[in-house]
C-alpha positions as CSV (number, residue, x, y, z in Angstrom):
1,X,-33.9,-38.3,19.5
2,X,-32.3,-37.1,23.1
3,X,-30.6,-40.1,23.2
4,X,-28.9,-39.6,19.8
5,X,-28.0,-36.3,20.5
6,X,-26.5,-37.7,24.0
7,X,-24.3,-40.1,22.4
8,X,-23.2,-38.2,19.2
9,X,-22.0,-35.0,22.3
10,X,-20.9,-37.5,24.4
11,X,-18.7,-39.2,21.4
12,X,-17.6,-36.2,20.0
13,X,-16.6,-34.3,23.3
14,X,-13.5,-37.1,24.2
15,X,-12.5,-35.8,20.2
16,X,-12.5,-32.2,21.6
17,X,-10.3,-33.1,24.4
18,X,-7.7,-35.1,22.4
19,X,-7.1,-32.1,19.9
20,X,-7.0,-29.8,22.4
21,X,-4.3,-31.7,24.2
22,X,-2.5,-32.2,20.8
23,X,-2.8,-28.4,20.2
24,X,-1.4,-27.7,23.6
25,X,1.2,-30.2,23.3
26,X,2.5,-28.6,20.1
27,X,2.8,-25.8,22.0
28,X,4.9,-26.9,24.7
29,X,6.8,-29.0,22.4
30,X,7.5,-25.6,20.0
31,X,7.3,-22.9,22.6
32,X,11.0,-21.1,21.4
33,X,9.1,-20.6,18.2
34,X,5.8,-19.3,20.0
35,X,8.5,-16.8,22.3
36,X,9.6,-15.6,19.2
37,X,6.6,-14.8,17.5
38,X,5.3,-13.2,21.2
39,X,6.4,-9.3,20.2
40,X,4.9,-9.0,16.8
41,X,1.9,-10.6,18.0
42,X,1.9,-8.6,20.9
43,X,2.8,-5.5,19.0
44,X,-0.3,-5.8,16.5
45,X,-2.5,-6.5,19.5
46,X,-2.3,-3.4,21.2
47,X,-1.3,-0.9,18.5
48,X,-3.5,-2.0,15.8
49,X,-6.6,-4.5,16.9
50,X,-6.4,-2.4,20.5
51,X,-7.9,1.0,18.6
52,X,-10.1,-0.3,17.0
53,X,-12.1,-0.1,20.2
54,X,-12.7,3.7,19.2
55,X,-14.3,2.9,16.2
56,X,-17.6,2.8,17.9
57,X,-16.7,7.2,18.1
58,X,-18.1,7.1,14.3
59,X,-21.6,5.9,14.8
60,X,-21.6,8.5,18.0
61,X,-21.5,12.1,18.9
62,X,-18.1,11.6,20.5
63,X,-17.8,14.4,23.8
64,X,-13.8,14.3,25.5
65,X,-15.9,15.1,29.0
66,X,-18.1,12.4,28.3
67,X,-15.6,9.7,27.0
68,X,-16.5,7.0,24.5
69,X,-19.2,5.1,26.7
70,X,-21.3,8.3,27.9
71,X,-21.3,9.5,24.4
72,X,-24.8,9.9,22.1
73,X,-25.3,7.4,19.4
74,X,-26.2,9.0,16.4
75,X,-26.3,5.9,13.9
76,X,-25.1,6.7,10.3
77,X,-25.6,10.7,10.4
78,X,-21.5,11.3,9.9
79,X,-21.7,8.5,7.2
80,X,-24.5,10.7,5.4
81,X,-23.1,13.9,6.3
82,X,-20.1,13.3,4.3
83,X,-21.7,11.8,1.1
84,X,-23.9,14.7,0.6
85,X,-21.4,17.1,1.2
86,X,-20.4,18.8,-2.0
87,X,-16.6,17.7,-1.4
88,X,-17.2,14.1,-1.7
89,X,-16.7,13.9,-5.0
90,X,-13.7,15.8,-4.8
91,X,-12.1,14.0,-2.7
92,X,-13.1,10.8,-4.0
93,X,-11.5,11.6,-7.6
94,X,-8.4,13.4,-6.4
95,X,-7.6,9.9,-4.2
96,X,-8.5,7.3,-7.1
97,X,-6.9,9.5,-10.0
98,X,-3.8,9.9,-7.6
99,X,-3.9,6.2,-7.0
100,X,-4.8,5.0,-10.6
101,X,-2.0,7.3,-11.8
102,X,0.9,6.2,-9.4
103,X,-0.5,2.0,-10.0
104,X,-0.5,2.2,-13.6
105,X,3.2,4.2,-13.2
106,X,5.3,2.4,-10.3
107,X,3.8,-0.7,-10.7
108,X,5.7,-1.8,-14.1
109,X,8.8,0.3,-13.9
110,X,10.6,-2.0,-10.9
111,X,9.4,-4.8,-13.6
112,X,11.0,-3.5,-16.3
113,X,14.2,-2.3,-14.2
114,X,14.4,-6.4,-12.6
115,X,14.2,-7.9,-16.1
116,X,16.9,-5.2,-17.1
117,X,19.2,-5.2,-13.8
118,X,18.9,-9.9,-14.4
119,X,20.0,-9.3,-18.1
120,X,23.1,-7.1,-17.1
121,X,26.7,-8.9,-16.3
122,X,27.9,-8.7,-12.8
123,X,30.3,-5.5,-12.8
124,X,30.8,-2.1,-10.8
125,X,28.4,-1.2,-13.5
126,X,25.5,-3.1,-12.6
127,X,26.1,-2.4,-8.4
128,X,26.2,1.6,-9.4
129,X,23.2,1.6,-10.8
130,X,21.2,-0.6,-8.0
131,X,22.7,1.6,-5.4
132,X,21.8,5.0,-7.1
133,X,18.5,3.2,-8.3
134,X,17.3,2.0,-4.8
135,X,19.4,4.7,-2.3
136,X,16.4,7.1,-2.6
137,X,14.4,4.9,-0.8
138,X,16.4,5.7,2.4
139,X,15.8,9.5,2.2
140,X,12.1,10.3,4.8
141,X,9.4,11.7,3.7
142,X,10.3,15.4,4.7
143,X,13.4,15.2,3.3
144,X,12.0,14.2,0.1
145,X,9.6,16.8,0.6
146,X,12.1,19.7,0.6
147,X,14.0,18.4,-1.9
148,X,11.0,18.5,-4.2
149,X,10.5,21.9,-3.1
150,X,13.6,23.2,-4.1
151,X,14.2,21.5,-7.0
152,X,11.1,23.0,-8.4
153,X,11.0,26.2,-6.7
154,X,10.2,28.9,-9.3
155,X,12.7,31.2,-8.6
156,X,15.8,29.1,-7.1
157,X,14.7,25.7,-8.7
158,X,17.3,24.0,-10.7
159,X,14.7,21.8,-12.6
160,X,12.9,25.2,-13.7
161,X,16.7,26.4,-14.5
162,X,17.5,24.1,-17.0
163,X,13.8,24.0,-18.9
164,X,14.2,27.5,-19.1
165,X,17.8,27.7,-20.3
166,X,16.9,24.9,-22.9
167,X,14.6,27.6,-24.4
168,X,11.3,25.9,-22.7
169,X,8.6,28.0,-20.4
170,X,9.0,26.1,-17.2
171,X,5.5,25.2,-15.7
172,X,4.4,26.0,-12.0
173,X,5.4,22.7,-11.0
174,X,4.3,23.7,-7.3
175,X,1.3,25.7,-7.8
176,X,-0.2,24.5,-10.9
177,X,-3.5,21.9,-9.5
178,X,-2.9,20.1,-13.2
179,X,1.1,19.1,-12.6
180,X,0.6,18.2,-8.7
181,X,-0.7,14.6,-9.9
182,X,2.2,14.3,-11.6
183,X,4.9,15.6,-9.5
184,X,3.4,13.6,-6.8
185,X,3.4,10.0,-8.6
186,X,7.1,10.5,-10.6
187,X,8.7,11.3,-7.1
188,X,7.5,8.8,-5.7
189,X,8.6,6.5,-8.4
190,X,12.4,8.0,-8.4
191,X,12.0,6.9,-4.3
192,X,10.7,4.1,-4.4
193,X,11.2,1.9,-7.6
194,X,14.6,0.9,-6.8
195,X,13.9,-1.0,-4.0
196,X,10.5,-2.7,-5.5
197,X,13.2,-3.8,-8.1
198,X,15.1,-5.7,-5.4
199,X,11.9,-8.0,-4.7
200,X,11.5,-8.9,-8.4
201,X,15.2,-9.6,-8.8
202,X,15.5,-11.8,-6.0
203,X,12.4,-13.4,-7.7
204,X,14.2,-13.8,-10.5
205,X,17.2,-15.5,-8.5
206,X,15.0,-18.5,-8.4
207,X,15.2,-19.7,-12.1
208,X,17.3,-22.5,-12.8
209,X,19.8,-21.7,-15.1
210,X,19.1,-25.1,-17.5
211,X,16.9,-23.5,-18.6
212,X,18.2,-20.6,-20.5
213,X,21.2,-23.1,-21.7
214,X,18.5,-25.4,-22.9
215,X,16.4,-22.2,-24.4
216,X,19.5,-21.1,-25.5
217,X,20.5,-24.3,-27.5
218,X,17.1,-24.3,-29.4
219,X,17.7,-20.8,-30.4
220,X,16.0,-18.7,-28.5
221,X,16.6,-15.1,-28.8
222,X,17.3,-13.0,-25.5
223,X,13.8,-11.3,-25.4
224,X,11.9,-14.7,-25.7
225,X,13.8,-16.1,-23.1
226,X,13.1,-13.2,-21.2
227,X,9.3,-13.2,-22.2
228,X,8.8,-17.1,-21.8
229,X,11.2,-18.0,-18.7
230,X,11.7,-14.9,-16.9
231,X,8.2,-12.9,-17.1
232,X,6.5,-16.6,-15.5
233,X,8.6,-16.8,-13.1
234,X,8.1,-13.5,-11.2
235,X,4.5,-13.2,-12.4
236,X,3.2,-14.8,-8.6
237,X,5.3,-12.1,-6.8
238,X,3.5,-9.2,-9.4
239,X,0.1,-11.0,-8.1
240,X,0.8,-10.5,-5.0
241,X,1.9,-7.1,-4.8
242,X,-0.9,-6.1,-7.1
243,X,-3.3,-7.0,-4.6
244,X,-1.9,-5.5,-1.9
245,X,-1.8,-2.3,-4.2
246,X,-5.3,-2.6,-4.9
247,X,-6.4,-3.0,-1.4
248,X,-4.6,0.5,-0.3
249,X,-6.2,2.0,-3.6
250,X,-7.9,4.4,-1.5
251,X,-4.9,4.9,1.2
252,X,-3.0,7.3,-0.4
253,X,-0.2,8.3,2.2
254,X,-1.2,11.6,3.7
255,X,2.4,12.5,4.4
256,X,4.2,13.5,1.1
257,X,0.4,15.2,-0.1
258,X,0.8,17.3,3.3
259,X,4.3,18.9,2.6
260,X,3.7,19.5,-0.7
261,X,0.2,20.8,-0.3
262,X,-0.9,24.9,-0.5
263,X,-4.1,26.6,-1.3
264,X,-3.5,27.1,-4.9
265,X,-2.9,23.1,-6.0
266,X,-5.9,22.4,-3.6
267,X,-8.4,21.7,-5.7
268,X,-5.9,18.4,-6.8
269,X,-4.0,17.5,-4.1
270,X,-6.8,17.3,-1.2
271,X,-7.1,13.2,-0.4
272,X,-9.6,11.7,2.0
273,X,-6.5,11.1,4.2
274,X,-5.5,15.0,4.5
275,X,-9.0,15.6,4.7
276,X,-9.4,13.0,7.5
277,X,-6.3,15.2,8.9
278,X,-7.8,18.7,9.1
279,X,-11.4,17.2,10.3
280,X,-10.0,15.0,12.7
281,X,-6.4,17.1,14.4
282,X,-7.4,20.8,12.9
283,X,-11.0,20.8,13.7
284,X,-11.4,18.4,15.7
285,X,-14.5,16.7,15.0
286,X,-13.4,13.7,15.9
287,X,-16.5,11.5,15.1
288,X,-16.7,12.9,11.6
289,X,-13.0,12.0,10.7
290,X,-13.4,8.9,12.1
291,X,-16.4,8.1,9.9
292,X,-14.7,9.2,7.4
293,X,-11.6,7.0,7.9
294,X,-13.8,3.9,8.8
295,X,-15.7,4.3,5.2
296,X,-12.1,4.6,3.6
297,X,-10.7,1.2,5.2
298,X,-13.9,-0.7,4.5
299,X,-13.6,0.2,1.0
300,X,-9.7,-0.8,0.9
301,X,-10.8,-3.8,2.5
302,X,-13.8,-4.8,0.4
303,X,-11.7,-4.2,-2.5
304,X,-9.0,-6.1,-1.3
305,X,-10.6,-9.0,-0.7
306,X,-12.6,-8.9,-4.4
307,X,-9.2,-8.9,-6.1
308,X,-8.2,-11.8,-4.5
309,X,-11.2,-13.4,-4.9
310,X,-11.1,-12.3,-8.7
311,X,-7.3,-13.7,-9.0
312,X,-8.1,-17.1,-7.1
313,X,-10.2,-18.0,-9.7
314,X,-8.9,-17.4,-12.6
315,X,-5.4,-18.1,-11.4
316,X,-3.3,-19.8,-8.5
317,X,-2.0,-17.1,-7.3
318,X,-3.8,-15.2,-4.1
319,X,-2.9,-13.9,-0.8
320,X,-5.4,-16.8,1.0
């Protein structure tokens, strides 16, 4: 048996070797390409897998004086601390319905503006409305912010202007917990749907224009050429960026919620991320909020990685 064992190590270690070499050959052979890649590789490595050393703070009693390694473990008591709290589920259902509401929202509408933007003629028409569509993207977040708040400000707000001078009781856009969901997801979509819309049409690029003139010669309306050659052909890129939307389901930005959070739309507008905010910079418990923030990533990546299980199967399509 030993003797088996020494000839099937001592056949497959020579194997080893030669891939090895081959690997490090390839290398040296493509090392411009390697140079290239060194920043972004480098830059992932120490701002992103580098933290994650202070994970370990979440399953400890985390004391500055103390550092990390001189710090208590306390196992899973922050984990259970913050399911029984009564805010949980609170939190939980303000950052799924937030979530849910801005997926089923901004996901179709750059869709719909592609397949519209593809079926328009080349004109100063068709570049207006991509530049006003997709400029909004370049304003920040705290510009967007302010512009939101004035907008809908109850006494100087031009929004609550015109509802009220069409006859209309303008709604406490600002205050009211009920229209925060709202507010938020529809803002978001005026920022950011115009430049979705630029990925889909440059999917849309790709189709081979034989075969509308061939679609076109058996009769085929516009909408079924849409619905039959278009819709297909930018259905891998929707695959894609649905999974990556379902894998931040729970990662509402923190940002936007911030600014355009106050006490009295609190009860809909406080996220696990703002909530990992004020436990982690406000109060500083540091172990809790990281807890907190570690059970939120798991479950973005558990759910990413069931999508794309889910869409592997029953399609082609999938991130790996």
């Amino acid at each position: 048996m030993q003797d088996t064992q020494s000839i099937l190590t001592g056949s497959a270690l020579p194997k080893m070797k030669k891939e090895k070499n081959k690997v490090w050959k390839r290398v040296i052979q493509n090392w411009e390409l390697y140079l290239f890649i060194a920043p972004a590789f480098l830059y992932f490595l120490i701002f992103s897998y580098g933290p994650m050393y202070g994970i370990q703070i979440a399953f400890k009693n985390f004391i500055p004086t103390k550092g990390i390694t001189g710090s208590p473990w306390v196992g899973f008591d922050h984990f259970v601390r913050f399911f029984d709290s009564y805010y949980f589920w609170d939190l939980l259902w303000n950052t799924l319905s937030i979530s849910l509401y801005d997926l089923a929202i901004g996901f179709p509408i750059p869709i719909i503006l592609a397949l519209a933007f593809n079926e328009v003629k080349d004109g100063f028409f068709k570049r207006l409305v991509q530049t006003v569509t997709y400029a909004p993207h370049f304003i920040s977040v705290v510009v967007m912010a302010g512009m939101i708040i004035t907008f809908l400000s109850p006494s100087t707000g031009i929004v609550i202007h015109i509802i009220e001078w069409l006859g209309f009781d303008a709604p406490q856009f600002l205050t009211d917990p009920a229209w925060f969901k709202t507010m938020y997801v529809f803002s978001g979509v005026w920022q950011s749907a115009g430049w979705g819309t630029i990925i889909y049409l440059a999917a849309l690029s790709g189709v081979d224009p034989q075969l509308h003139e061939a679609a076109i010669i058996d009769g085929a309306s516009r909408f079924q050429r849409v619905r039959h050659i278009n819709i297909p052909t930018i259905v891998p890129t929707m695959t894609i960026l649905l999974i990556l939307n379902m894998g931040s389901l729970l990662g509402v930005g923190f940002e936007k919620i911030l600014l355009l959070q106050n006490p009295l739309n609190m009860g809909a507008s406080d996220v696990i991320s703002t909530f990992v905010y004020r436990a982690g910079l406000v109060d500083a418990q540091y172990s809790f909020s990281t807890a907190v923030g570690l059970f939120n990533s798991v479950v973005n990546a558990v759910l990413l990685i069931t999508v794309n299980q889910v869409v592997r199967r029953t399609s082609e399509n999938s991130l790996w």
